[in-house]
GUBAMI-77021 format. One record per residue (C-alpha): residue number from 0; residue in three letters; x, y, z; chain. Coordinates in steps of 0.25 Angstrom, whole numbers. Last residue first. Layout:
+-----+---------+-------+-------+-------+--------+
| num | residuo |     X |     Y |     Z | cadena |
+-----+---------+-------+-------+-------+--------+
| NUM |     ALA |     X |     Y |     Z |      A |
...
+-----+---------+-------+-------+-------+--------+
This chain:
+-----+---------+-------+-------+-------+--------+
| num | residuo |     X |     Y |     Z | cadena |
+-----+---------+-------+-------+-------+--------+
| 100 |     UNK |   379 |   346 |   472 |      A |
|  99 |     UNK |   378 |   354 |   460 |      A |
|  98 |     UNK |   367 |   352 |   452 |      A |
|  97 |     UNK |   366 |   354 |   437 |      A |
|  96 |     UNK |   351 |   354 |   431 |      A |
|  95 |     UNK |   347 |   351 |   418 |      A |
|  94 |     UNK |   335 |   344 |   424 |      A |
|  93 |     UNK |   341 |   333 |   416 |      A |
|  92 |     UNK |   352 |   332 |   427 |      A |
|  91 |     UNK |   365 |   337 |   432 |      A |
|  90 |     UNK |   374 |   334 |   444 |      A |
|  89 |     UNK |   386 |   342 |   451 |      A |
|  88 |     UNK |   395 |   336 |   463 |      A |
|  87 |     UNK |   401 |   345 |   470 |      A |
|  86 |     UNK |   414 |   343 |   482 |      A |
|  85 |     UNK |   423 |   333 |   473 |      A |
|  84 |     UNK |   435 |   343 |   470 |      A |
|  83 |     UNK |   431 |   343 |   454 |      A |
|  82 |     UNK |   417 |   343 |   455 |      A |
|  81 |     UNK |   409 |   331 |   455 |      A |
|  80 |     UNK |   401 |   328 |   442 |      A |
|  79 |     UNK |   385 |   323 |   439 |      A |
|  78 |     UNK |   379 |   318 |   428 |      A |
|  77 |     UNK |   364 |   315 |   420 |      A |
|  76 |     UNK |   354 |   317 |   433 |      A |
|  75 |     UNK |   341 |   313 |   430 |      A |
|  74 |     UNK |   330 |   324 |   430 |      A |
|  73 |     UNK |   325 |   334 |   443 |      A |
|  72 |     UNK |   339 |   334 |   448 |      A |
|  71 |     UNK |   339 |   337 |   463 |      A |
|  70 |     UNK |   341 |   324 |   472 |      A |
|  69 |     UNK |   357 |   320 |   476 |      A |
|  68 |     UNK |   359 |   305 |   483 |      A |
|  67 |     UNK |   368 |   305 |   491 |      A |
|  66 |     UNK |   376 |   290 |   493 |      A |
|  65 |     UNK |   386 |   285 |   503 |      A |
|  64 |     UNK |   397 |   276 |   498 |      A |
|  63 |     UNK |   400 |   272 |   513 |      A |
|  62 |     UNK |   415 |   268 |   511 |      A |
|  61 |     UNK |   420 |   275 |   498 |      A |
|  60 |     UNK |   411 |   282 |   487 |      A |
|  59 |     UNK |   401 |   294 |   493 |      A |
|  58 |     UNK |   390 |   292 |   484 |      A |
|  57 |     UNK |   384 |   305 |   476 |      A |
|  56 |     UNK |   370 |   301 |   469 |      A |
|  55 |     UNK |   365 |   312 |   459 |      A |
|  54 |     UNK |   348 |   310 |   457 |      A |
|  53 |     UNK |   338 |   313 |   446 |      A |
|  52 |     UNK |   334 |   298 |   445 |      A |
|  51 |     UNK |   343 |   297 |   432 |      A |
|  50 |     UNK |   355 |   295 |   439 |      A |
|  49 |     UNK |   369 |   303 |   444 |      A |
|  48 |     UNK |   378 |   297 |   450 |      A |
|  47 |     UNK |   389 |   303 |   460 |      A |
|  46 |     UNK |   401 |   296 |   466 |      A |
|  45 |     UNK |   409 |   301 |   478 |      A |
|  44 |     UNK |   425 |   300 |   485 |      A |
|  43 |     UNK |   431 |   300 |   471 |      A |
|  42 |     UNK |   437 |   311 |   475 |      A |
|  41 |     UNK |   435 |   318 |   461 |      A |
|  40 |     UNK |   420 |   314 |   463 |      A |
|  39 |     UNK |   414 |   302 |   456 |      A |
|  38 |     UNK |   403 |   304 |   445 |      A |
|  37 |     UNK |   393 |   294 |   439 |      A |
|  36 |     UNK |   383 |   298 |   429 |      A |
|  35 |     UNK |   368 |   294 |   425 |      A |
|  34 |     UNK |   364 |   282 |   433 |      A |
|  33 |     UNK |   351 |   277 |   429 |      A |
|  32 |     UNK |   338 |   276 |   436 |      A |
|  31 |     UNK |   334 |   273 |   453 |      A |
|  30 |     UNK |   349 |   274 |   455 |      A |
|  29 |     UNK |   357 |   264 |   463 |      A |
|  28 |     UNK |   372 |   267 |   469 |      A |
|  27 |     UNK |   385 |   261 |   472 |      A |
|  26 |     UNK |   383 |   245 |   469 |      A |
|  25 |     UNK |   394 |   237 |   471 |      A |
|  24 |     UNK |   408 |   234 |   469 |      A |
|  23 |     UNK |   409 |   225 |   457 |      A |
|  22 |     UNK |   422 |   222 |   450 |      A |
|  21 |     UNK |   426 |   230 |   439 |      A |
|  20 |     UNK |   441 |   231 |   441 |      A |
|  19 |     UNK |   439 |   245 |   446 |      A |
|  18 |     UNK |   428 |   240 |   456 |      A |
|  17 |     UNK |   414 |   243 |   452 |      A |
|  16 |     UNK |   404 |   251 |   459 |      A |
|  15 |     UNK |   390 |   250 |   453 |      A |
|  14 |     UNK |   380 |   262 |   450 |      A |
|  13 |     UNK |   364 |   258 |   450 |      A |
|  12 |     UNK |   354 |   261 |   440 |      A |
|  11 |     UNK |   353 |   249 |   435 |      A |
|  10 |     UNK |   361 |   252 |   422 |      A |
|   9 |     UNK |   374 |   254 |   429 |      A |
|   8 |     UNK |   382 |   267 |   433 |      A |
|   7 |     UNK |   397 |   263 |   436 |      A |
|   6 |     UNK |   406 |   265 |   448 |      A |
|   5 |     UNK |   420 |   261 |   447 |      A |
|   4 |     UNK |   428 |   259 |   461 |      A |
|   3 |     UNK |   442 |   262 |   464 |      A |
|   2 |     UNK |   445 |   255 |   479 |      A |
|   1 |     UNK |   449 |   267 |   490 |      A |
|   0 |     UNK |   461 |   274 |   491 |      A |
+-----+---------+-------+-------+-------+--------+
């Protein structure tokens, strides 16, 4: 398998890979306001975070680390989860909505 990494939310609106001894390897994704929630899938194949700027961000983690950005909360975004096999990814916000991507 590939190398383990930690992801942590930072207060510059950015999250930061770490290596599982604590050495630094690089910068994962940069929000316009604070980082609400980080959730990896069972697979460990994605990570999403969720930010104040109303959006959900899903990076593919590997090679590419390709980002999507998802848009349809009206208010910031407190949490998201994966389902148990990996497929869904729900989000919810202060609009008091749950959306199931």
């Amino acid at each position: 398998g590939g190398k383990n990494i930690v992801a942590i939310a930072t207060d510059d609106n950015t999250i930061q890979a770490y290596t599982s001894e604590g050495a630094p390897e690089g910068l994962l994704m940069r929000f316009t306001a604070p980082v609400t929630y980080l959730a990896v899938n069972p697979g460990h194949t994605h990570l999403a975070a969720t930010s104040c700027d109303f959006s959900v961000r899903v990076l593919e983690l590997g090679g590419a680390s390709r980002a999507v950005t998802l848009h349809g909360h009206e208010a910031p975004v407190l949490c998201a989860r994966f389902d148990p096999r990996g497929e869904y990814l729900a989000s919810s916000s202060c609009d008091g909505t749950v959306r199931i991507w």
